[in-house]
C-alpha angles and dihedrals in degrees: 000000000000115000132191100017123121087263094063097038098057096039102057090046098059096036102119092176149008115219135213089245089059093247125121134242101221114196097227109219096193129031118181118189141186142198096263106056094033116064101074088041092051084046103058088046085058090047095054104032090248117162128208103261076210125008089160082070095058130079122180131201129164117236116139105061094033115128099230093197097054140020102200106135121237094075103232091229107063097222100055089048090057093050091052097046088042090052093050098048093050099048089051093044089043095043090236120151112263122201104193134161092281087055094062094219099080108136145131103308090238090058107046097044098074095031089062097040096249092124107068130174113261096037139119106230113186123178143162098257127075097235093063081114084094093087090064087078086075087055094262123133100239125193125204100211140185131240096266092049086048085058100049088049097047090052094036098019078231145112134202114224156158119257103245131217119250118229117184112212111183125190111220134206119000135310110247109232120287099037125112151202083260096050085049095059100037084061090052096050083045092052099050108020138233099289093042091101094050106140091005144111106204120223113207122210139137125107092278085065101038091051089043111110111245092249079055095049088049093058088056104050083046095071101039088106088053085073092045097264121139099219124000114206146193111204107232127261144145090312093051096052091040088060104046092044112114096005109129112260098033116104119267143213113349087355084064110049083045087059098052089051076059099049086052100062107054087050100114111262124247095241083050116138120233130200095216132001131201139175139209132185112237088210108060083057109110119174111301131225134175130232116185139021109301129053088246098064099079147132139198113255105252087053139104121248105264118246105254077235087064086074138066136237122333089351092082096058091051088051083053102049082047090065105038080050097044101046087235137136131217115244090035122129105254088219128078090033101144119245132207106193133023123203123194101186150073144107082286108055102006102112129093101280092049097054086042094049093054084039091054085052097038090051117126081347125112132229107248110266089236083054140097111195126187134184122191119183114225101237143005097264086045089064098044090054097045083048099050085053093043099241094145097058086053085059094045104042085060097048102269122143113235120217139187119252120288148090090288118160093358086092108003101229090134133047100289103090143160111245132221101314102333100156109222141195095222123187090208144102116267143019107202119155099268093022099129103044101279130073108228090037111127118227129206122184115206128140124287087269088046091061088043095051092047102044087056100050088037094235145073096295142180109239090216087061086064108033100014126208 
């Protein structure tokens, strides 16, 4: 078993219990909730008088069934009404922190926790959505949780859980231009599959990493699920603290200096045990895009779609299944295939670079006229800031919808949806049949320029083939 890694550091000191089972019972410094996993968990707390063990420890926002294009209130779906209003009544009645709309700093959970400086390294963040492994990029220990586990830490502030393996992946060299975050983590879900991670937590490291911006370094934890690990982290460094410093609820001053001398010293330790280790060269990363209907089945752009025979077990007939769904053949050049729909947005590229990043590539470029582009920032300060730099005017003047902050078509749990079989370049996290709200709609995965590029030339395309190097 691994020994001396972040991973080890902050779990056993937050275990409050060993179990019979085996498992652990983890004390959760941070649980951030929405409107979409809590209100069976806040009803059966009402049901049976139960009372928050914390409620100073849980903030709420409301970010999945939120309409990105109006905030008129009734919702005009009546689910998604009732989860709202459900949302809001419980956080009053409860006394939780509740970032809504009036608070300005509304916004997917995994967004606004570490831009607020909420997420902190060192930390157990638990919350009722399965990419809460972002936070691991500030050197926390995040758990994507169901309803029923929402409900056990909001009465005992406490999970149960398996000790994980930990598996070190570290990105070598350096990343040729034009590849991103995004492209890093869809080649190491390519290279070792979505089940790779099963029973993990992966470590991320190498000088890719390290040099890697902390927006960057979130993308990547994000999708750590995605290959079957539990969390994904970034130990913390010089990067990490430069980025927390001043947000508001970070320490100050001496507290936080205090705290730094903290964060270093969960980082694993040079000397740290790991249970596997794998490497990977930067430079052999090319912008990623996926094919079929998992984020592992994916390609680099200038590559030919892979033959189903290329794969094992039941691997082959799920290639398979990905083709006959997405209307693809093997063989087939993975760029130029035409697109319908493009989405900048998601847990996973909704922050400032990468807004910046699909500006700098939209810029004095038009939207094809066959496509519908929208791009959604991920929070309300987000907005502002993308705003302030005139980012949004960039989007519109070339034919972009722009949206308010929120999961929007990630999921498509709100009104922006896929429909019938529209195929899209999506900057978001999975690509799963249904995803985006219909359930013939085509999703592709690429980086925030990849979306841009390709919404421009109206086809899978190669971001250097519209801005160059």
């Amino acid at each position: 078993m691994s020994e001396r890694t972040l991973y080890d550091k902050i779990w056993d000191s937050h275990i409050v219990a060993q179990l019979e089972s085996g498992q652990y019972q983890l004390f959760i410094g941070l649980h951030l909730i929405h409107e979409v996993t809590t209100p069976q968990a806040f009803a059966s707390m009402k049901e049976t008088g139960s009372k928050m063990a914390f409620p100073e420890r849980t903030v709420a926002t409301a970010d999945h069934i939120t309409p990105t294009l109006t905030k008129l209130r009734p919702f005009k779906d009546d689910l998604a009404e009732s989860m709202m209003s459900a949302l809001e009544q419980n956080v009053d009645e409860f006394g939780v922190r509740f970032l809504n709309w009036a608070s300005g700093k509304q916004g997917i959970v995994h967004v606004i926790g570490p831009e607020l400086g909420l997420s902190q390294p060192g930390m157990t963040i638990a919350c009722g959505d399965s990419h809460t492994s972002t936070h691991g990029a500030v050197g926390s220990l995040g758990f994507g949780i169901g309803t029923t586990e929402v409900g056990f830490v909001l009465e005992t502030q406490t999970i149960v859980l398996n000790r994980l393996k930990v598996h070190r992946i570290n990105v070598n060299g350096e990343l040729n231009k034009g590849v991103y975050a995004k492209d890093v983590i869809l080649r190491i879900i390519h290279d070792l599959g979505i089940k790779g991670g099963l029973g993990n937590a992966y470590e991320y490291a190498g000088k890719v990493i390290d040099e890697m911006g902390m927006e960057g370094r979130m993308t990547v934890c994000n999708m750590s699920i995605e290959g079957g690990a539990r969390i994904g982290y970034v130990n913390p460094d010089q990067t990490t603290f430069d980025y927390l410093e001043g947000r508001e609820f970070t320490p100050k001053g001496e507290a936080f200096e205090r705290a730094k001398d903290y964060w270093k010293s969960v980082a694993s330790d040079a000397d740290a045990e790991y249970d596997q280790v794998t490497d990977i060269e930067g430079g052999s990363i090319e912008p990623m895009v996926t094919w079929g209907i998992n984020p592992g089945q994916s390609v680099g752009i200038s590559e030919n779609l892979p033959d189903p025979k290329s794969f094992e077990g039941e691997d082959i007939k799920t290639a398979e299944r990905g083709y006959e769904f997405m209307a693809l053949k093997p063989g087939d050049k993975i760029a130029g295939t035409k697109i319908d729909v493009a989405f900048l947005g998601s847990c996973t590229n909704s922050r400032i670079s990468d807004l910046r990043e699909g500006a700098r590539v939209m810029k004095g470029n038009k939207v094809n006229p066959r496509v519908r582009m929208l791009v959604v920032p991920g929070s309300q300060q987000v907005q502002a800031q993308a705003e302030e730099e005139g980012l949004h005017e960039i989007f519109r003047e070339a034919g972009a919808e722009w949206g308010n902050a929120g999961c929007s078509m990630c999921l498509g749990m709100n009104p922006d949806k896929l429909v019938g079989a529209e195929r899209s370049i999506s900057s978001s996290n999975r690509n799963f049949i249904g995803r985006q709200g219909s359930p013939r709609g085509r999703t592709h995965l690429g980086s925030p320029a990849t979306v841009a590029a390709s919404a421009i030339e109206g086809c899978l395309t190669n971001p250097a083939d519209v801005v160059g190097d």
